[in-house]
C-alpha positions in Angstrom: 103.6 103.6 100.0 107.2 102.8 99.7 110.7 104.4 100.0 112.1 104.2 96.5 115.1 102.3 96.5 118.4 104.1 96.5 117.7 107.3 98.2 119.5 107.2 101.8 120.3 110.2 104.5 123.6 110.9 104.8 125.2 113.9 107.4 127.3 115.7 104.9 129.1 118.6 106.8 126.5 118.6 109.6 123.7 118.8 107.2 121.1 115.5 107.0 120.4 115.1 103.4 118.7 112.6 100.9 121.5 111.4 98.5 120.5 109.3 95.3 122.8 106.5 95.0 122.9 103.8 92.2 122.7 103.6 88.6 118.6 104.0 88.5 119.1 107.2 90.1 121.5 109.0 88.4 119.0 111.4 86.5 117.8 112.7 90.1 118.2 116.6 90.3 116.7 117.8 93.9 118.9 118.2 96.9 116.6 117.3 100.2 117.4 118.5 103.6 115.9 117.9 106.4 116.1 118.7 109.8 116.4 116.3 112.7 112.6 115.6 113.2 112.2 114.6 109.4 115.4 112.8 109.4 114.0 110.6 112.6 110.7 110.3 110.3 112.9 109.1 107.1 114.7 106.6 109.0 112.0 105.1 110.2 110.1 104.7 107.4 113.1 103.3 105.6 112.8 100.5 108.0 109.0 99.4 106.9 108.3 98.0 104.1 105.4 99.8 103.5 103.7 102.3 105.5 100.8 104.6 104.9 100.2 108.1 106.2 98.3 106.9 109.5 101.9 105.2 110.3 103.4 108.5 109.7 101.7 110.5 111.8 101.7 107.8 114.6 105.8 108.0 114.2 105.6 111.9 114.4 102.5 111.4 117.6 105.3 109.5 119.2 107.7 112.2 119.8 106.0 115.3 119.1 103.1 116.5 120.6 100.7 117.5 118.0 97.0 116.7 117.5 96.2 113.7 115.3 94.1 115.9 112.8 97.4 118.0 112.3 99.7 115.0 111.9 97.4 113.4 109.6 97.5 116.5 107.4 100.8 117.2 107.3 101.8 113.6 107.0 99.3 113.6 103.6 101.3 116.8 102.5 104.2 115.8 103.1 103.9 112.1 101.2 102.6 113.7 98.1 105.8 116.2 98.3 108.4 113.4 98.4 106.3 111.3 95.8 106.4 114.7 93.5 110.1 114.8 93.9 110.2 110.7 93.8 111.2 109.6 96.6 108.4 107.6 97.4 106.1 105.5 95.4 103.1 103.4 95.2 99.4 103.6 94.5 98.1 105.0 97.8 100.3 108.2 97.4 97.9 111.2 99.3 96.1 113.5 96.4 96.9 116.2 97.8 97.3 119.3 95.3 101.5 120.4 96.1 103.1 123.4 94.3 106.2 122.6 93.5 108.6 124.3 96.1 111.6 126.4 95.6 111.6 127.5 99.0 110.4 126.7 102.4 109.5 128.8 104.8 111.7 127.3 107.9 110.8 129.8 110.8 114.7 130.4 111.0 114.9 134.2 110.1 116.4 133.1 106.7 113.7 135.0 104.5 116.1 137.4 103.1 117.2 134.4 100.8 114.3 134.4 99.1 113.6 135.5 95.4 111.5 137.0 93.4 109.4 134.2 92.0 109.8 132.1 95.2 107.6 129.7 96.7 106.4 130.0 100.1 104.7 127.2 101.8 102.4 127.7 105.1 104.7 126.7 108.3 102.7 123.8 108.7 104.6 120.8 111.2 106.2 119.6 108.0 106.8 122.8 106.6 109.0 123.8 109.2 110.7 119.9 109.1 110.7 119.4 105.0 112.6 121.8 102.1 114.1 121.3 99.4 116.9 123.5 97.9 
């Protein structure tokens, strides 16, 4: 797998999000935050030129303590979210089944925000590192 081209973090207002830049992109609808730990995993990744979820979860093992099953797991999850959205590509993208989020559970006492029709993901390591607004 692969960062696609064109999709860099930025701090905007305190926030870390993924901003599409360039012509190719210009069609990109999501807005993707992420917190610091995700951030640290983006950057990082931007810096390989390829990278598979093994190197994932050894960048997450690094820093976090988690077990390897766990990181593994999430890792898979959380590849085949950012290829749904595409922001990753290539042709060992994780087959893993992902609804198609609206809203992530973030553990942060924000679930009055939700709506009817919402979708809430288990608080997995990613889930409480990934949404998407």
């Amino acid at each position: 797998m692969k960062t696609k081209q064109g999709f860099n973090l930025r701090n905007v207002c305190g926030q870390d999000l993924i901003v599409a830049e360039g012509e190719e992109n210009i069609d990109f609808s999501y807005i993707i935050s992420m917190n610091e730990s995700s951030a640290y995993l983006w950057t990082k990744l931007q810096q390989m030129d390829s990278f598979t979820v093994e190197d994932m979860a050894e960048l997450i093992l690094r820093v976090y303590d988690v077990d390897l099953d766990t990181a593994i797991s999430d890792c898979e999850t959380l590849a085949a979210q950012w290829a749904q959205i595409g922001i990753i590509e290539g042709d060992d993208v994780p087959k893993v089944s992902v609804t198609t989020i609206n809203h992530v559970d973030m553990g942060d006492g924000n679930d009055d925000k939700k709506k009817e029709g919402d979708t809430v993901k288990h608080r997995s390591f990613f889930g409480r590192l990934f949404r998407r607004k």
